[in-house]
N, C-alpha and C positions, 0 to 999 in steps of 0.2 A: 319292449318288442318294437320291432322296426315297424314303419308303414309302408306297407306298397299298394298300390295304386293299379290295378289292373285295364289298359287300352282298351283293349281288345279280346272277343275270346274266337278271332273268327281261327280259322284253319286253311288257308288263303297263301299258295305260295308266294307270290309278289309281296305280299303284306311281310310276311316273316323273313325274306330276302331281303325287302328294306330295313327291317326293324336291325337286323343284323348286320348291315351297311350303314347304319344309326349307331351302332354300338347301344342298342337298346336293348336291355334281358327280355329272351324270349324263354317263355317256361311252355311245354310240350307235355301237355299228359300223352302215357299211352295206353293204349288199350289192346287187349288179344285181338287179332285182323277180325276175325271171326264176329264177333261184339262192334267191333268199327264200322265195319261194312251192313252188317248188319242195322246199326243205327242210323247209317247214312240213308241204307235205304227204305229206311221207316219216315226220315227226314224230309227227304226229297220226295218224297209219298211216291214212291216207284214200287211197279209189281214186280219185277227181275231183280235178282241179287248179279246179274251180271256187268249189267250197265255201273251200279256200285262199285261192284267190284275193280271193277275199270277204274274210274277216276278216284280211286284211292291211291291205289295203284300208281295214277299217273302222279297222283299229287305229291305222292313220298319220295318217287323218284328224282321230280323236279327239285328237293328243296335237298334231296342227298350233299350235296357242293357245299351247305352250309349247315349241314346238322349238327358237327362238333362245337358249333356256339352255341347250341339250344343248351336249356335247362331240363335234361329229361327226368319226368315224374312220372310213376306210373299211377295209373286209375286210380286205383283203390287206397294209395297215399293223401292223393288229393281230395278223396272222399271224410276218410277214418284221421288223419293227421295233418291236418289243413294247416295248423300251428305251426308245425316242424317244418314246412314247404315252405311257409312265410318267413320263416325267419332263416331259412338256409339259400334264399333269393339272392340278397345282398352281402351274402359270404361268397358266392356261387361267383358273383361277376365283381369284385375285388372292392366293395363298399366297406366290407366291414360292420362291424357294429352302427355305424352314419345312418344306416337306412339308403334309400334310394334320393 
């Protein structure tokens, strides 16, 4: 099994714009919006799901220009098959069996 190393788990467009100006594997859970916004705004201990809703919003839009580099996983992959996610990383961005 390969080892990878995980940076970072922010969600942070500068951060994942750089990574990807890095040629650095970004892996991207996703979540149903619903559950996102939702979390976010349990997160940010916020009473409105709108303000949430907003900078979700803003934040996907912004990072749209570079999504095709992501590695997108969804939720419940990353939850239930952590294994399969790890080891399809370094297949995913041309490592190969090497690992990272």
């Amino acid at each position: 099994m390969s080892r990878v190393a995980a940076r970072t788990r922010y969600h942070i467009p500068v951060t994942l714009k750089r990574a990807v100006g890095f040629c650095t594997p970004v892996v991207c859970l996703i979540r149903k919006p619903e559950e996102a916004v939702l979390f976010w705004t349990i997160f940010k201990r916020r009473s409105l799901v709108d303000p949430a809703f907003c900078s979700y919003v803003k934040c996907h839009r912004s990072v749209r220009s570079v999504a095709g580099d992501f590695f997108i996983v969804p939720f419940e992959a990353m939850l239930h098959r952590l294994h399969v996610v790890v080891e399809a990383v370094p297949v995913r961005y041309g490592f190969g069996d090497r690992g990272l």
